[in-house]
N, C-alpha and C positions, 0 to 999 in steps of 0.2 A: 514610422520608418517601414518600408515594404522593401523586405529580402524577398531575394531572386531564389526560386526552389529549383534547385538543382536536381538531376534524374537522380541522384543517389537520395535525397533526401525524400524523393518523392515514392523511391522505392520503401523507404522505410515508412512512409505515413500508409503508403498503400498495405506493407503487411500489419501495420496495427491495427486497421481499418478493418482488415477483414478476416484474419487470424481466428482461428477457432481452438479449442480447447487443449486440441492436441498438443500442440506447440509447452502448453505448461507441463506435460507430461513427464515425469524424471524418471530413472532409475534410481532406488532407493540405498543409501550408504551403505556401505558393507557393516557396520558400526554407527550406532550416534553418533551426534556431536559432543564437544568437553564444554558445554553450558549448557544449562535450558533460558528458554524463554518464550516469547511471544511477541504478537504483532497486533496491531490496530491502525485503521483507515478514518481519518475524520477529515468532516469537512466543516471548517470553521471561518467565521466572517462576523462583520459588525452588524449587520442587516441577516442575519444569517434565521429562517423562520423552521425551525427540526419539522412541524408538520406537513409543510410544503417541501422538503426536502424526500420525506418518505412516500410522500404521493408523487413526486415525480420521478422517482426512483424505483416504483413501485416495490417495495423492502423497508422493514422495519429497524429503528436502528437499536444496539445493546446499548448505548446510554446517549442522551441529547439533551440540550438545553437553551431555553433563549436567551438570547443576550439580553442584559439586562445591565446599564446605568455602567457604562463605559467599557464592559465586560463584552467580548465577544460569544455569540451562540455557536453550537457545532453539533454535529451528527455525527454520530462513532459508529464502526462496527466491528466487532472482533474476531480474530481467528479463531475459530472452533476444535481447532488441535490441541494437543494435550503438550506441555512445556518442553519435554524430551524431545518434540520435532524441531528440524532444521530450520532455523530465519528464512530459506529461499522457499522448503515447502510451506511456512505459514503467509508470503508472502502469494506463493502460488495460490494458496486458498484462496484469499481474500480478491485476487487478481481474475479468477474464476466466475464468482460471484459480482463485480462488477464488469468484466466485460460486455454482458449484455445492454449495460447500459452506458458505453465508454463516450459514445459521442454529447450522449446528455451530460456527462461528466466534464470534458474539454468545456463545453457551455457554461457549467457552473464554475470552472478556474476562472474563466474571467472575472470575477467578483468576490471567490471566495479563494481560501487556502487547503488547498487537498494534501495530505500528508499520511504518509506509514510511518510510523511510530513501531521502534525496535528497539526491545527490550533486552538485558542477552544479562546475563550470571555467571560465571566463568565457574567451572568446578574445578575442585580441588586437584590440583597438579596437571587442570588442563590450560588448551590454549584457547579462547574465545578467538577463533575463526571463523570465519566465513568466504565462500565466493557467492556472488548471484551472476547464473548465465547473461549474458549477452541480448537473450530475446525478452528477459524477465526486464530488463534494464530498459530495453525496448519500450516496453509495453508500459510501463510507472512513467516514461518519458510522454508518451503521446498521451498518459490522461494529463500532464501536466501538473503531476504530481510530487513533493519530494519523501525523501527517505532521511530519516534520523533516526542514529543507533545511539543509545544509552547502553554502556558495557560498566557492568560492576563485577568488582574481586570482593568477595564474602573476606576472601584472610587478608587482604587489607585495611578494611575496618580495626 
């Protein structure tokens, strides 16, 4: 099926394209969040080979594996923040770190599955909220990536 790109759409392919760093830039909360947690980027598939993954990425991944006997392989890599930071900064990280290579990445969606993986712990007498800007949203969009949040309440257990 070949959709018709629209000037609006094309403006948006245009700033993912070529967007630079700044754009992830936040001002920082006046306060934490009421959770900690974290994030992680993998790229997983049935043919999925981690060594060629990191040579065309040129970057090493924090955990990988190959598929093996119906199991898919993946390439991980994790935020390097500390849990207390906000889901949008450790998504920033990680957004940072691959944009240099975002079109290689569109490439590899066609065959594999790109995902952020979010983690979130709600503390005591808080609210497990978040927002993620508008351009952060952007930008997980054009690598063709999704987002999934896992939220746990400790005093639910």
């Amino acid at each position: 099926m070949d959709i018709a790109h629209t000037p609006e759409m094309q403006q948006e392919e245009d700033f993912a394209e070529t967007t630079d760093l700044a754009v992830l830039e936040d001002a920082a909360p006046a306060r934490g969040p009421a959770y900690t947690g974290w994030v992680v980027f993998s790229i997983s598939g049935e043919d999925l080979n981690p060594e060629h993954m990191s040579l065309l990425l040129g970057m090493q991944p924090d955990r990988s594996a190959q598929g093996l006997a119906g199991r898919p392989g993946f390439w991980q890599i994790n935020s390097s923040l500390e849990a207390q930071a906000s889901i949008d900064d450790h998504l920033r990280e990680l957004i940072r770190r691959l944009l240099p290579v975002r079109k290689k990445m569109r490439m590899i969606a066609r065959d594999a599955e790109l995902q952020f993986y979010c983690a979130i712990e709600k503390r005591k007498d808080g609210v497990a909220q978040f927002r993620l800007p508008s351009q952060l949203l952007l930008l997980i969009g054009y690598l063709d990536a999704t987002v999934v949040c896992d939220v746990s309440d400790p005093e639910a257990l």
